[in-house]
RODRENKE-9447 format. One line per field, with one value per residue (C-alpha): x, y, z negated; residue number from 1; chain. Coordinates in Angstrom, 2 decimals, always signed. Each point is the difference from the previous one (the first is absolute). Example, Ala and Ser with C-alpha at 12.3 -4.5 7.8 and 13.67 -1.06 7.14 Angstrom:
<pts>
east <- [+12.30/+1.37]
north <- [-4.50/+3.44]
up <- [-7.80/+0.66]
n <- [1/2]
chain <- [A/A]
</pts>
This chain:
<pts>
east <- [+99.07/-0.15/-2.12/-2.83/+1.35/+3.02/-1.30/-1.77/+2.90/+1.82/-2.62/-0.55/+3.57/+0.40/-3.01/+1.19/+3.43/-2.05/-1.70/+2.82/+1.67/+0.34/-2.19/+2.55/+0.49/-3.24/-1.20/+3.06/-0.90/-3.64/-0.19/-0.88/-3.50/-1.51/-1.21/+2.52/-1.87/-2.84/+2.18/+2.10/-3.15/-1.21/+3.03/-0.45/-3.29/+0.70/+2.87/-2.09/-2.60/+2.53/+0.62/-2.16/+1.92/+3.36/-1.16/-1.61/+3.13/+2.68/+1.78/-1.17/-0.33/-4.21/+2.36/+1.27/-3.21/-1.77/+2.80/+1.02/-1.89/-3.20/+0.60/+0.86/-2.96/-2.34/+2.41/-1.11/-3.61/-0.50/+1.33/-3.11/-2.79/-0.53/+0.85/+3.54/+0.57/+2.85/+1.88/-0.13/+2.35/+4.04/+0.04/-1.24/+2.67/+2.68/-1.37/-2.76/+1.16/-2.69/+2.41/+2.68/-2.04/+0.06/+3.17/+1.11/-2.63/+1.54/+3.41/-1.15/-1.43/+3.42/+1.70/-2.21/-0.20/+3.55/+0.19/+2.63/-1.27/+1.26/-1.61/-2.54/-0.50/-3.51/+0.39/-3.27/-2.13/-1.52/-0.79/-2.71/-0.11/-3.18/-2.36/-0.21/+2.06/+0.61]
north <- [+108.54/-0.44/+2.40/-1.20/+1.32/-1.30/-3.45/+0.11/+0.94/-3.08/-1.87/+1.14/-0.46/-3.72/-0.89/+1.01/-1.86/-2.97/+0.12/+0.38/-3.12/-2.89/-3.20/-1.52/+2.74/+0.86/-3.36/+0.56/+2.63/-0.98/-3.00/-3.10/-0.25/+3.07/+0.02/+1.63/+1.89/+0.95/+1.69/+1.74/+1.39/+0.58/+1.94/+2.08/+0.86/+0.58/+2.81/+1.28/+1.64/+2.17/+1.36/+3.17/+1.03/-0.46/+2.14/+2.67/-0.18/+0.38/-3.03/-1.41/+2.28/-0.08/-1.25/-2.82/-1.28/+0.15/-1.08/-3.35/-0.32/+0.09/-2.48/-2.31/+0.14/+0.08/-3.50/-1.89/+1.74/-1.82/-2.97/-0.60/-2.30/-3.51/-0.11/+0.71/-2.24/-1.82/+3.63/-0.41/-2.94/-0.38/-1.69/+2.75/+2.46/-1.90/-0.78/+2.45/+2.92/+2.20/-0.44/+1.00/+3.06/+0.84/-0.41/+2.31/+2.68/-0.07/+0.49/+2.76/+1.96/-1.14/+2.04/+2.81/+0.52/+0.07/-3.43/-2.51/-3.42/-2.48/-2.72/+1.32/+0.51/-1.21/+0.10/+2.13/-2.77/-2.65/-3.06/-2.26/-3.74/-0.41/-2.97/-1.55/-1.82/+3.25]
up <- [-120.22/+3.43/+2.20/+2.10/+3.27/-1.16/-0.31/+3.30/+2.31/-1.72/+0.65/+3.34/+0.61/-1.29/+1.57/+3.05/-0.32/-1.06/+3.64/+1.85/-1.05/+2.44/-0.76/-2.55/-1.55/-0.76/-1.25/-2.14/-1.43/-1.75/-2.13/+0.92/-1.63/+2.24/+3.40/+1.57/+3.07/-2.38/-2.33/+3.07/+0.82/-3.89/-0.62/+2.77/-0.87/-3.10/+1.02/+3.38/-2.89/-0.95/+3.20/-0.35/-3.20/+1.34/+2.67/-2.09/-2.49/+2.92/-0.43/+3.19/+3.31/+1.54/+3.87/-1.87/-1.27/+3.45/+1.85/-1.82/-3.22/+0.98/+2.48/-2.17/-2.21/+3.50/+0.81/-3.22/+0.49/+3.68/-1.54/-2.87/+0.07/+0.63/+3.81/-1.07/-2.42/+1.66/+0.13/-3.82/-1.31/-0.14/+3.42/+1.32/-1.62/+0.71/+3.91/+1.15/+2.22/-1.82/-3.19/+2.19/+0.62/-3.68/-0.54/+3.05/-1.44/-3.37/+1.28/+2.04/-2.93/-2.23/+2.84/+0.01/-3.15/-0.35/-2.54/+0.14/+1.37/-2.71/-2.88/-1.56/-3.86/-0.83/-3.76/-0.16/+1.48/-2.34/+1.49/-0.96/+0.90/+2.49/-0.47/+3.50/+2.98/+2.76]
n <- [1/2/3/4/5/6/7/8/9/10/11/12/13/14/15/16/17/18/19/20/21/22/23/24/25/26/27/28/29/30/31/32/33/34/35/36/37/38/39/40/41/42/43/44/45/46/47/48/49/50/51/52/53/54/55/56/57/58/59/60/61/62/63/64/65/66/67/68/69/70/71/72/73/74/75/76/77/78/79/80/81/82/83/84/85/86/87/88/89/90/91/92/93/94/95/96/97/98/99/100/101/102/103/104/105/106/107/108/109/110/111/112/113/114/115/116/117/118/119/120/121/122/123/124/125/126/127/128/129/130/131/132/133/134]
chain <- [A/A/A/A/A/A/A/A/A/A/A/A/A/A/A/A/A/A/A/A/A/A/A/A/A/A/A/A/A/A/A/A/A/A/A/A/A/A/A/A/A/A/A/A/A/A/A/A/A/A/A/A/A/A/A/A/A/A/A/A/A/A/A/A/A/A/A/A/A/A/A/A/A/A/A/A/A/A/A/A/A/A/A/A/A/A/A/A/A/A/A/A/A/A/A/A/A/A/A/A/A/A/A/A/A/A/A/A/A/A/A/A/A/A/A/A/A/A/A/A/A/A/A/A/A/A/A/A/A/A/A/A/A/A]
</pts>
């Protein structure tokens, strides 16, 4: 069984690889049916709750979290609400410096936290077709 840390880091880890990508790589990587930036961002969200325990457990240093995690989360959290709807489609990851941005931040924290920049595994994600054009 795996342990809930355990499953965390990896997630945290993947995640992160997942972010770092280039464009292509990252459309690549989700299946067609999603929205791509809208599950970039879900993802994320989904692993930035974890932060506190990884933290509290040891398996991710308090620097590292306010020096490039956070900053991510605080990225996608600027980036909410109508007035930025633009920000959220696949034109915009593939062509919008702000995705840039995210992409540099997530390679930053693969470096600082000492994780190898490469495809990510997502087999722990399940995907679910959405019900409207993006």
């Amino acid at each position: 069984m795996v342990d809930e840390l355990d499953f965390a880091e990896h997630a945290l880890a993947e995640t992160l690889r997942l972010l770092a990508l280039d464009p292509d790589g990252q459309v690549a990587a989700l299946p067609d049916y999603v929205a791509v930036a809208d599950e970039l961002a879900l993802t994320w969200s989904d692993v930035q709750i974890t932060l506190d325990r990884l933290v509290a457990g040891h398996r991710v240093e308090e620097a590292a979290r306010c020096e490039v995690l956070d900053a991510i989360s605080v990225f996608f959290e600027e980036r909410s609400g109508e007035e930025h709807a633009a920000w959220w489609t696949t034109e915009a990851v593939e062509h919008d410096e702000g995705w840039e941005t995210v992409r540099l931040l997530a390679r930053a924290a693969l470096s600082r936290l000492d994780l190898e920049q490469r495809a990510p595994l997502l087999d722990w994600i399940s995907y679910v077709p959405g019900s409207g054009p993006e």
